[in-house]
LUMKEGU-847642 format. One record per residue: residue in three letters; residue number from 1; x, y, z of N, C-alpha, C in turn. Coordinates in steps of 0.001 Angstrom, whole numbers. Example, Ala and Ser with C-alpha at 12.3 -4.5 7.8 and 13.67 -1.06 7.14 Angstrom:
2
+------+-------+---------+---------+---------+---------+---------+---------+---------+---------+---------+
! kepa ! titor !     n.x !     n.y !     n.z !    ca.x !    ca.y !    ca.z !     c.x !     c.y !     c.z !
+------+-------+---------+---------+---------+---------+---------+---------+---------+---------+---------+
!  ala !     1 !   13190 !   -5690 !    7800 !   12300 !   -4500 !    7800 !   13200 !   -3300 !    7800 !
!  ser !     2 !   12850 !   -2250 !    7080 !   13670 !   -1060 !    7140 !   12900 !      30 !    7870 !
+------+-------+---------+---------+---------+---------+---------+---------+---------+---------+---------+
This chain:
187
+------+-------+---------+---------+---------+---------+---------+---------+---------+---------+---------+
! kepa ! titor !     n.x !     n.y !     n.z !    ca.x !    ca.y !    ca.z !     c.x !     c.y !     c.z !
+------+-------+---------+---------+---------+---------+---------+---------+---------+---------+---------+
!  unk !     1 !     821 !   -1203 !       0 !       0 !       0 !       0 !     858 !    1257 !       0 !
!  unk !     2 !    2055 !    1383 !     586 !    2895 !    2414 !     635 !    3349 !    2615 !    -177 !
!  unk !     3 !    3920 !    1740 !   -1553 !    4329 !    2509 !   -2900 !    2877 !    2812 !   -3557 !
!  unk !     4 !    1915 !    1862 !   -3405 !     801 !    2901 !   -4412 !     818 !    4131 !   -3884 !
!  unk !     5 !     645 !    4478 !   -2879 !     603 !    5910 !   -2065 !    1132 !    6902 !   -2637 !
!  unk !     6 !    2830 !    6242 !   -2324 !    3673 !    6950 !   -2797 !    3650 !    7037 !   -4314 !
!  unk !     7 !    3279 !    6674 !   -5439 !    3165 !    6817 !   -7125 !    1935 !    7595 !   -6996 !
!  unk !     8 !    1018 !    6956 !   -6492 !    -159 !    8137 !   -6183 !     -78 !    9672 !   -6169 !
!  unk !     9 !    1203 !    9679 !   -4874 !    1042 !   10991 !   -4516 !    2430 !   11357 !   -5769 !
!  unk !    10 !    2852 !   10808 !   -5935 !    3899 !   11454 !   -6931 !    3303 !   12100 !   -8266 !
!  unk !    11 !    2260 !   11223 !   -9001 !    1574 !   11476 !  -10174 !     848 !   12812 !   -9447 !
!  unk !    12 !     260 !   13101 !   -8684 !    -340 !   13892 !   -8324 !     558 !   15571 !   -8354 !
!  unk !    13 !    1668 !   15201 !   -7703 !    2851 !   16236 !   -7980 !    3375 !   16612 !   -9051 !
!  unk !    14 !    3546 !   15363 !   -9877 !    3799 !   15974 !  -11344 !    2654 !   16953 !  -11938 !
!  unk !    15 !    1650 !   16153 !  -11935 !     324 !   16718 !  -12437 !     374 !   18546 !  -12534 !
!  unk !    16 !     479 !   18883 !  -10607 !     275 !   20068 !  -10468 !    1568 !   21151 !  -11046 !
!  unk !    17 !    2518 !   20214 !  -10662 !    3840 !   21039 !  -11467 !    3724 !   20785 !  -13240 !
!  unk !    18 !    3418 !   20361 !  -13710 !    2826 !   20020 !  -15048 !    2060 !   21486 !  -15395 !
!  unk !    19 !     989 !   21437 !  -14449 !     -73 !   22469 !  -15045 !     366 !   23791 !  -15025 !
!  unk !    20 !     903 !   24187 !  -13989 !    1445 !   25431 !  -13589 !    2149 !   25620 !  -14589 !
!  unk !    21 !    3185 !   24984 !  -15431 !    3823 !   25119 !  -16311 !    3324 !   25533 !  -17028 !
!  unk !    22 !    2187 !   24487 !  -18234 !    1746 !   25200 !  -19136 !     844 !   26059 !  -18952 !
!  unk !    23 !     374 !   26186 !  -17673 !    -386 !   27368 !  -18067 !     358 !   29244 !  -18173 !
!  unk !    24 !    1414 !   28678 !  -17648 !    2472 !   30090 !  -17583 !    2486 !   30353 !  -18987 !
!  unk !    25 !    2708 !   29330 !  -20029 !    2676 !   29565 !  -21489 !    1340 !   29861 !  -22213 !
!  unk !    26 !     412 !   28984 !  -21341 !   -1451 !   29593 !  -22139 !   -1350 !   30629 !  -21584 !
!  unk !    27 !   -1369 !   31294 !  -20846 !   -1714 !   32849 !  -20055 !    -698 !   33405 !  -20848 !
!  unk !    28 !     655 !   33393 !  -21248 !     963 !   34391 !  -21697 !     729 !   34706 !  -23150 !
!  unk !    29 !     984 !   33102 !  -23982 !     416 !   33275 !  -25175 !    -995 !   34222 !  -25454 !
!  unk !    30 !   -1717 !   33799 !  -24664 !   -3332 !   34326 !  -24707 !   -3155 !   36054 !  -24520 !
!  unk !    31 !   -2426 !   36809 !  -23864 !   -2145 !   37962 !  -23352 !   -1475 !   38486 !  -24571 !
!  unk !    32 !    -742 !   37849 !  -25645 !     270 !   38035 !  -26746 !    -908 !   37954 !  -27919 !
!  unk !    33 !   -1752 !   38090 !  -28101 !   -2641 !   37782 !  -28886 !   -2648 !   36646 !  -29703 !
!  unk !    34 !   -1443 !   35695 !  -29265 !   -1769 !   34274 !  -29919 !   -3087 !   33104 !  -29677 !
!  unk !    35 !   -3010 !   32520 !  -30809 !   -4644 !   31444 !  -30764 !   -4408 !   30250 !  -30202 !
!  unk !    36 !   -4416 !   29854 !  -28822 !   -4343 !   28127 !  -28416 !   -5080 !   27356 !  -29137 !
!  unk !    37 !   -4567 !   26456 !  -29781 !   -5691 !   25517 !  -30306 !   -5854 !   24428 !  -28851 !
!  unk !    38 !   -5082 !   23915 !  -28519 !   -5544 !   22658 !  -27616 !   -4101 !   23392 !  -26482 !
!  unk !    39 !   -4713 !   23125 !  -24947 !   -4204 !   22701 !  -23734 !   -4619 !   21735 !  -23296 !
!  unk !    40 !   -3067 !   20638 !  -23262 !   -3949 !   19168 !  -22471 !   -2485 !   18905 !  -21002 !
!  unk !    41 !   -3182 !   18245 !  -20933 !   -2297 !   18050 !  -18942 !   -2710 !   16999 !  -19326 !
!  unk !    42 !   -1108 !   15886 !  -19615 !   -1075 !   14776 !  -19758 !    -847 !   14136 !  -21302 !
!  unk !    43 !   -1006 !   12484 !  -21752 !    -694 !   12121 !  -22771 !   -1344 !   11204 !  -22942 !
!  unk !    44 !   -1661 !   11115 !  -23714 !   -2663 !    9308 !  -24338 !   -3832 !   10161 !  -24396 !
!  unk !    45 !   -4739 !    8795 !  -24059 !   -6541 !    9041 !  -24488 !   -6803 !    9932 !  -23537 !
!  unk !    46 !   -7340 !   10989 !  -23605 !   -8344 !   11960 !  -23634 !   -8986 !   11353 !  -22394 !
!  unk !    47 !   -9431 !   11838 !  -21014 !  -10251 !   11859 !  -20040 !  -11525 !   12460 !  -19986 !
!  unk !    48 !  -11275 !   13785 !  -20182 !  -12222 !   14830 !  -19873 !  -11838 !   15841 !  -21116 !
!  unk !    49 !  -13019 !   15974 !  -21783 !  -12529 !   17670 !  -22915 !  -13436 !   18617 !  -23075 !
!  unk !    50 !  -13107 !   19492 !  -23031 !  -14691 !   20742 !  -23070 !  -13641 !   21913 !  -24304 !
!  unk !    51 !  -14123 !   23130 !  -24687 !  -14367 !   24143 !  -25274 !  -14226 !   25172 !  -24672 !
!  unk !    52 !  -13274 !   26042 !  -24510 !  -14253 !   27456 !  -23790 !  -14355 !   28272 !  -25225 !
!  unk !    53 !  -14971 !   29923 !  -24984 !  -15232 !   30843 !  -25799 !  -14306 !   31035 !  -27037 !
!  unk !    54 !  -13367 !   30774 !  -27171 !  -12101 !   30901 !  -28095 !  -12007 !   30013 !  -28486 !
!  unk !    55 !  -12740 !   28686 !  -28098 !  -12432 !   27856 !  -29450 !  -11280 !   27240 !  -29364 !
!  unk !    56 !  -10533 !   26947 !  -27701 !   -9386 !   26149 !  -27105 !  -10066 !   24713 !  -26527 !
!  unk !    57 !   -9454 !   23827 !  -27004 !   -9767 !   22753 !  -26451 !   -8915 !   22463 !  -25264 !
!  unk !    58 !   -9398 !   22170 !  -23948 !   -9499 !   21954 !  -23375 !   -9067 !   20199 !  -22459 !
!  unk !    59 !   -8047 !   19304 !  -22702 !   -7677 !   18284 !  -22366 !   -7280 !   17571 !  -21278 !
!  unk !    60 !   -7723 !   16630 !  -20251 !   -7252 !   15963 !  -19417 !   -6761 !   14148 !  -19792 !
!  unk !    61 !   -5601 !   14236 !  -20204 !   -5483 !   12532 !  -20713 !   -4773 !   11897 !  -19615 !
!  unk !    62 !   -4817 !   10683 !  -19811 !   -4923 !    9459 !  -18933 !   -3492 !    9512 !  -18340 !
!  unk !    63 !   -2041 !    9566 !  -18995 !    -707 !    9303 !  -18735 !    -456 !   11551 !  -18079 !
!  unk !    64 !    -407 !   11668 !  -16724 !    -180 !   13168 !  -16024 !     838 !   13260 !  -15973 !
!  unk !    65 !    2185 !   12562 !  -17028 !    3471 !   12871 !  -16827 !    4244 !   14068 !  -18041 !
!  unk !    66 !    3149 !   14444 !  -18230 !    3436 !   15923 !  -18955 !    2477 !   16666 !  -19341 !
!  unk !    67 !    2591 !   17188 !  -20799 !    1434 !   18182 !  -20635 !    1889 !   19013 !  -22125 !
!  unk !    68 !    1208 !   19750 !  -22383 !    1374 !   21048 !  -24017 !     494 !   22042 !  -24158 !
!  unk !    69 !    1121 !   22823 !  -24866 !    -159 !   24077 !  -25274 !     498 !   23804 !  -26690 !
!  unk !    70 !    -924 !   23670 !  -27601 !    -466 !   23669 !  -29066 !   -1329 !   25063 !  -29246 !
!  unk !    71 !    -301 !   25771 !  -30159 !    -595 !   27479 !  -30559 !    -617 !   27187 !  -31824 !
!  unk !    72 !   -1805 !   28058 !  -32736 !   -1492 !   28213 !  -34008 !    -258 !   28586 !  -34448 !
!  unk !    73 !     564 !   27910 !  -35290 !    2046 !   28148 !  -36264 !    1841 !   27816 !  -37848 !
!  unk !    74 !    2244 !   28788 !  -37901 !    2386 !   28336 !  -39403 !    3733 !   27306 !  -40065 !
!  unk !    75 !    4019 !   27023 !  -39154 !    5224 !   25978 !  -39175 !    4568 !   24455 !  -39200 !
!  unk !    76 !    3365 !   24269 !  -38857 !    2516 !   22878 !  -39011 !    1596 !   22748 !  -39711 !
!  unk !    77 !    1078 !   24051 !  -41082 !     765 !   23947 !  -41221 !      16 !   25171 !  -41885 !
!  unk !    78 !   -1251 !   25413 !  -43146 !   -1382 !   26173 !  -43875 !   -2121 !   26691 !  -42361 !
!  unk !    79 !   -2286 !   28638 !  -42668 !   -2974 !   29001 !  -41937 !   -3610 !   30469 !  -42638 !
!  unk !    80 !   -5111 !   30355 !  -42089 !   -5793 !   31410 !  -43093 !   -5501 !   33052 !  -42996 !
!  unk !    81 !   -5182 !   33872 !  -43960 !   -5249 !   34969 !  -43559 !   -5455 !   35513 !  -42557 !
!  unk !    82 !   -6998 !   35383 !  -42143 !   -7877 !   35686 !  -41283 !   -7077 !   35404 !  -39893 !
!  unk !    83 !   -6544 !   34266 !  -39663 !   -5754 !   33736 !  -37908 !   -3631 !   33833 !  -38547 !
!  unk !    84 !   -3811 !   34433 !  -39524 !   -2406 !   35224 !  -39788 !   -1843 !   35709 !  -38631 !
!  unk !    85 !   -2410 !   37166 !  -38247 !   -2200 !   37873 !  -37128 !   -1932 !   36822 !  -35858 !
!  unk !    86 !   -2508 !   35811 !  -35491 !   -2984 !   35040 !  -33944 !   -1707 !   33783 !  -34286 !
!  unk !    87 !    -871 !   33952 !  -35081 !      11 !   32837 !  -34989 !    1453 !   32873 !  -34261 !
!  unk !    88 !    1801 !   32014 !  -33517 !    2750 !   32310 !  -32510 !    4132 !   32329 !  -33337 !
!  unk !    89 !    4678 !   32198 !  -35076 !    5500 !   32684 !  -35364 !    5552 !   34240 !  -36182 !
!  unk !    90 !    4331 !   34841 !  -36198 !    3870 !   35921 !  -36217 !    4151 !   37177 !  -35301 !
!  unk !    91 !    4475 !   36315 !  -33815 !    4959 !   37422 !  -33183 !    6071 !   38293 !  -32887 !
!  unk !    92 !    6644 !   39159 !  -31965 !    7704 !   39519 !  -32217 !    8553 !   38699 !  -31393 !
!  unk !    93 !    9725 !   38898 !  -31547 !   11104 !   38101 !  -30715 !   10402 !   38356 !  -29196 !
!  unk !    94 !   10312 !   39235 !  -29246 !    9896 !   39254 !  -27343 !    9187 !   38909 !  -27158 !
!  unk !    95 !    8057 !   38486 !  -27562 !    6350 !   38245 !  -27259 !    6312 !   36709 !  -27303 !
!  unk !    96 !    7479 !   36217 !  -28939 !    7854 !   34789 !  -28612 !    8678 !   34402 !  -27351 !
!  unk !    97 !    9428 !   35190 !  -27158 !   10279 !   34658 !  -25847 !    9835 !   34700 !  -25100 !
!  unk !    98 !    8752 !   35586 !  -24290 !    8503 !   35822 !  -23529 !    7185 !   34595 !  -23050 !
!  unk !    99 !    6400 !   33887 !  -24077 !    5764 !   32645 !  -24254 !    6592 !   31563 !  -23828 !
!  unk !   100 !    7552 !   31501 !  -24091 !    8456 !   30243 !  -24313 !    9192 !   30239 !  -23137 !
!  unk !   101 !    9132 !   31386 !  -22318 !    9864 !   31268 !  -20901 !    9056 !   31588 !  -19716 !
!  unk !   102 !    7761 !   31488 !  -20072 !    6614 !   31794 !  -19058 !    6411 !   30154 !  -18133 !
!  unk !   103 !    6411 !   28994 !  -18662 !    6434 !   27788 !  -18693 !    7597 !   27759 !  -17259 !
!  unk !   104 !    8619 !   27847 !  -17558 !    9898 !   28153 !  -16480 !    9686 !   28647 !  -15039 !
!  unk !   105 !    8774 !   30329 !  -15618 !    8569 !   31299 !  -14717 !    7632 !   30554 !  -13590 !
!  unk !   106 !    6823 !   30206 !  -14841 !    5163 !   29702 !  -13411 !    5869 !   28913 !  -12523 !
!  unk !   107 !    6626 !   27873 !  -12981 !    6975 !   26560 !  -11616 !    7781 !   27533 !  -10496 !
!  unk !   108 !    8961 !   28667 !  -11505 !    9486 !   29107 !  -10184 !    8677 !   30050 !   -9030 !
!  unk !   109 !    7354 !   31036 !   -9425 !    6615 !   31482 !   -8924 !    5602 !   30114 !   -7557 !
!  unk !   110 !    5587 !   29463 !   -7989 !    4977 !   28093 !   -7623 !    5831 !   27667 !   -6808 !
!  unk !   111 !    6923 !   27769 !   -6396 !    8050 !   27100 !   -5571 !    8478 !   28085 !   -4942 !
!  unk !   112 !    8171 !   29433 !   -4877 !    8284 !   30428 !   -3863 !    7048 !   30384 !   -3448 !
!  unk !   113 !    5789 !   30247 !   -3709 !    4689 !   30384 !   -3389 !    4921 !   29072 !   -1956 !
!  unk !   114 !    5152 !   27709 !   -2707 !    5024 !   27103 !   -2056 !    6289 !   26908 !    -487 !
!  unk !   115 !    7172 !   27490 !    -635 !    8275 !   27468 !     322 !    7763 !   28610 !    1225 !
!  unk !   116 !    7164 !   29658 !     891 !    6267 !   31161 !    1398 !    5277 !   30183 !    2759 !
!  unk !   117 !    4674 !   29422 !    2170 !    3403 !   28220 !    2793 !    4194 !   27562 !    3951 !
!  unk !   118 !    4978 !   26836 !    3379 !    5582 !   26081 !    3948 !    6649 !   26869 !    5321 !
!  unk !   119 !    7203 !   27869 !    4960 !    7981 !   28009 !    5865 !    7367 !   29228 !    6737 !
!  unk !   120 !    5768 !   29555 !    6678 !    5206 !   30686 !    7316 !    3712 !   29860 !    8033 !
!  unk !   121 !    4449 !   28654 !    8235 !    3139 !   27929 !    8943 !    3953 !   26541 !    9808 !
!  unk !   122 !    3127 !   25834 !   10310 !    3646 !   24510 !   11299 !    4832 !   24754 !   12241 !
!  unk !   123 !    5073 !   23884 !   12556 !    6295 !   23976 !   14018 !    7215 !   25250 !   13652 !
!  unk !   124 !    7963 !   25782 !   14538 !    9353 !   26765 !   14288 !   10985 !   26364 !   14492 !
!  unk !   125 !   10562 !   25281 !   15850 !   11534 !   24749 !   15870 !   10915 !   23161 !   16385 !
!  unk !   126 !   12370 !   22432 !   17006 !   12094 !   20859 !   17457 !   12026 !   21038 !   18892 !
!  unk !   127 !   10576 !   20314 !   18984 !   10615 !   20315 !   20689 !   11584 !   19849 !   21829 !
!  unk !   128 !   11832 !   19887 !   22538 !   12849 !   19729 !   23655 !   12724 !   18128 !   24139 !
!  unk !   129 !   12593 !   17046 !   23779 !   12078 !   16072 !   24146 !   13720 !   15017 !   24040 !
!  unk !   130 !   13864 !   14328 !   24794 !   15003 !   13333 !   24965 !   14828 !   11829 !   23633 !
!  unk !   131 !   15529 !   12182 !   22862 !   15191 !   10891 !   21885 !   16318 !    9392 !   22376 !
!  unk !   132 !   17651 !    9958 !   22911 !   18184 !    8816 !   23167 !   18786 !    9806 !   25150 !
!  unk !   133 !   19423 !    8494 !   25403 !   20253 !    9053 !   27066 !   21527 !    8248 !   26723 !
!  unk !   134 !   22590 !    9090 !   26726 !   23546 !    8267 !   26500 !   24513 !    7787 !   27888 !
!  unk !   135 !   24720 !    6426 !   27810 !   24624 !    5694 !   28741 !   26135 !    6926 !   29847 !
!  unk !   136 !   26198 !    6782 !   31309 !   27337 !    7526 !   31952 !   27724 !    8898 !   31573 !
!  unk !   137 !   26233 !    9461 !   30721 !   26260 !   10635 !   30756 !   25488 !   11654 !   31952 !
!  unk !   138 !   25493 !   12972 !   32103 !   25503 !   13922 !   33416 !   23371 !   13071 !   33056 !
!  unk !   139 !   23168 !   13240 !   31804 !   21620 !   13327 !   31706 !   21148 !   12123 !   32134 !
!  unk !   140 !   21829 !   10889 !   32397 !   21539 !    9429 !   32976 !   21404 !    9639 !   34034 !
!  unk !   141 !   22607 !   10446 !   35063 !   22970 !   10375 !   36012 !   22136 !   11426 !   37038 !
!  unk !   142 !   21456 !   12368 !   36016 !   20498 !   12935 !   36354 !   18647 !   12306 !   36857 !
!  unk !   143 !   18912 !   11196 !   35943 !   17738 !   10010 !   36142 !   16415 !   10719 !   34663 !
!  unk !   144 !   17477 !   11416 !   33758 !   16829 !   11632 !   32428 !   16220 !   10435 !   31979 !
!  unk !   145 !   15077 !   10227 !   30690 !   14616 !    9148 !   30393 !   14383 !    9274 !   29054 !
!  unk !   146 !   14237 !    8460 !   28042 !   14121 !    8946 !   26629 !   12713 !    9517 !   27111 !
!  unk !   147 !   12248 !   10327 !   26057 !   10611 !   10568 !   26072 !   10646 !   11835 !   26878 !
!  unk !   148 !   11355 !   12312 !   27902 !   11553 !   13129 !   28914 !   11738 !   14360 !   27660 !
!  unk !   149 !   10469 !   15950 !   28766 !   10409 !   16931 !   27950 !   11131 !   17937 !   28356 !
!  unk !   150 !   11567 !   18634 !   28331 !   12222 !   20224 !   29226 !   11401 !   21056 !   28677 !
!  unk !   151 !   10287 !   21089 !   30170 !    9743 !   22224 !   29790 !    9872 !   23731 !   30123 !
!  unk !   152 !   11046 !   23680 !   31603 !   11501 !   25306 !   31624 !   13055 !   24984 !   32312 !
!  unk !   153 !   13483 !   25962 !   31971 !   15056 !   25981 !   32962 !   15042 !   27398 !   33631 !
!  unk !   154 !   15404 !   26956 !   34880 !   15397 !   28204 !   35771 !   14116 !   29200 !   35699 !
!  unk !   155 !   13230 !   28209 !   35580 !   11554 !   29035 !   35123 !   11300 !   29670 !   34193 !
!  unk !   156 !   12291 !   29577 !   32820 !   12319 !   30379 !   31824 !   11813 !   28866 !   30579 !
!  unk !   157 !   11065 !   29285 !   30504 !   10139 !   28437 !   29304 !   10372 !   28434 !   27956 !
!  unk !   158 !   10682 !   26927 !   28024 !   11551 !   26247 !   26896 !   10615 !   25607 !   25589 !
!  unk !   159 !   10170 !   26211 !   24637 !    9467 !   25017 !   23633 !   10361 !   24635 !   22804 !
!  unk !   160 !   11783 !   24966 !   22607 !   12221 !   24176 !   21543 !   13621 !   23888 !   22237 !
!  unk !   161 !   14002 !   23394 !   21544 !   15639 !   22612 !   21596 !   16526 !   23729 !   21370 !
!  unk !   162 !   15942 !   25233 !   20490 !   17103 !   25678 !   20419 !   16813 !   27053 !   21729 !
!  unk !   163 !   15894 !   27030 !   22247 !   15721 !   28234 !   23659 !   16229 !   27309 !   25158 !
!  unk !   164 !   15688 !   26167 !   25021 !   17001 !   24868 !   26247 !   18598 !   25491 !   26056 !
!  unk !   165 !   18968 !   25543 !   24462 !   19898 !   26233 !   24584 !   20653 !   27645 !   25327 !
!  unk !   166 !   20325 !   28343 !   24591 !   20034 !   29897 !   25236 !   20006 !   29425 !   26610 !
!  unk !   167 !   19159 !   29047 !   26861 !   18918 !   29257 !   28550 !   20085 !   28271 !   29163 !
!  unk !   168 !   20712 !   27486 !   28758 !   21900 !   26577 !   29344 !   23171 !   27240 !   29235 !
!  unk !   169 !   23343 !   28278 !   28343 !   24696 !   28950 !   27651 !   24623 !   30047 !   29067 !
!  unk !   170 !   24325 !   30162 !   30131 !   24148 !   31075 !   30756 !   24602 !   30475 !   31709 !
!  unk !   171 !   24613 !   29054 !   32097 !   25727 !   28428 !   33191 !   26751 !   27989 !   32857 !
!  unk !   172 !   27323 !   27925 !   31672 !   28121 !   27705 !   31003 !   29444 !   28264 !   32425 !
!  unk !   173 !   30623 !   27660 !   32785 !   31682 !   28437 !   33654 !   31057 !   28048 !   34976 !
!  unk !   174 !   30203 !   27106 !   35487 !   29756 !   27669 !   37011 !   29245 !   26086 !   36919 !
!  unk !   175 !   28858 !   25962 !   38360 !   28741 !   24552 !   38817 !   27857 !   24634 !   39526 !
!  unk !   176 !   27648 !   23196 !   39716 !   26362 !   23056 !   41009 !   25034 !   22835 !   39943 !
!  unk !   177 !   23838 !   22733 !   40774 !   22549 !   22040 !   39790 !   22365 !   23715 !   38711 !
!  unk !   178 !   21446 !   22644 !   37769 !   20823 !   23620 !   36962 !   19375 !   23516 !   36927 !
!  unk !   179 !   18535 !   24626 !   37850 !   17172 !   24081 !   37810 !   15981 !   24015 !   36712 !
!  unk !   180 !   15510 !   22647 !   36165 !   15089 !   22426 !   34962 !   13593 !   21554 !   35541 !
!  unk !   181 !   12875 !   22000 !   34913 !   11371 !   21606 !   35292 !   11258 !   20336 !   33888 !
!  unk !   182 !   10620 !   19561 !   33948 !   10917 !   18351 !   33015 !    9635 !   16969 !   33187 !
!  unk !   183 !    8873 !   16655 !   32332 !    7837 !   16003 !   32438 !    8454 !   14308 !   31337 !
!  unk !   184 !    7951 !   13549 !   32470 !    8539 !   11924 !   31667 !    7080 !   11691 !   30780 !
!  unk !   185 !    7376 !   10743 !   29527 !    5819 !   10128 !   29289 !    4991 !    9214 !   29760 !
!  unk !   186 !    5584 !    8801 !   31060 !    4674 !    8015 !   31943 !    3876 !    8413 !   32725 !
!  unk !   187 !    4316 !    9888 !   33271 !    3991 !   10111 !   34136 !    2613 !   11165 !   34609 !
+------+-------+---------+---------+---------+---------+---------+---------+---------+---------+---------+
């Protein structure tokens, strides 16, 4: 069950990094006055397809390990006067480049977005909790226990591993106890 999970959740990741991509290239093409003929997310048979107003098809196929925006070119093909203007080798050097590197842009916008999420939410630091006691050390001899939390030193309140610090760097040179308030998981 844990590798389906894991392919699960992987296809799922491609997918979204997939889309973001091309759509950095449909949004900008579309903004450039070029004509999408088809956006599909993915490869093989066709899932899901709709139409919007412009006359873009619209694609979800079965294989989510890539993805395209096909733009009118006259490089594949005859194209009428009339969608002359709307063809993506029609445009200028910048308007093409600027299509062709939008694809790039979105994932990196998408990976600040997502590191923004990620690093402005959940824990800040690692809680203060004893994972091992190493054997004839002061913390054995103290009657430390794995599982054991520090929750204040010298009444100064500790939630992470790195403020235990701080607050220990202050007896640093001096002897005798260090008073530490501390809860076991048995107890």
């Amino acid at each position: 069950m844990d590798l389906l999970q894991t392919i699960f959740f992987t296809l799922i990741a491609l997918g979204v990094l997939v889309s973001f991509h091309e759509f950095g290239h449909f949004w900008v093409a579309r903004r450039c006055g070029v004509k999408v003929q088809r956006f599909s997310i993915g490869f093989g048979t066709p899932l899901l397809r709709w139409h919007d107003s412009h006359n873009t098809e619209f694609v979800i196929a079965a294989l989510p390990l890539g993805g395209y925006v096909k733009m009118l070119d006259e490089r594949e093909g005859d194209v009428s006067a009339e969608d002359l203007p709307h063809a993506f080798t029609q445009k200028t050097v910048w308007q093409r480049l600027a299509i062709v590197a939008a694809g790039p842009v979105a994932n990196f916008l998408l990976a600040v977005v997502a590191f923004w999420i990620v690093f402005s939410s959940g824990e800040r630091g690692i809680a203060p909790v004893a994972g091992s006691v190493l054997s004839g050390s002061l913390a054995e001899q103290s009657g430390f226990e794995v599982g054991a939390e520090i929750i204040s030193v010298n009444g100064h309140r500790t939630d992470t591993w790195a403020a235990v610090s701080r607050q220990l760097f202050g007896y640093i040179g001096t002897t005798g106890d260090i008073p530490l308030t501390v809860t076991y998981p048995n107890s």
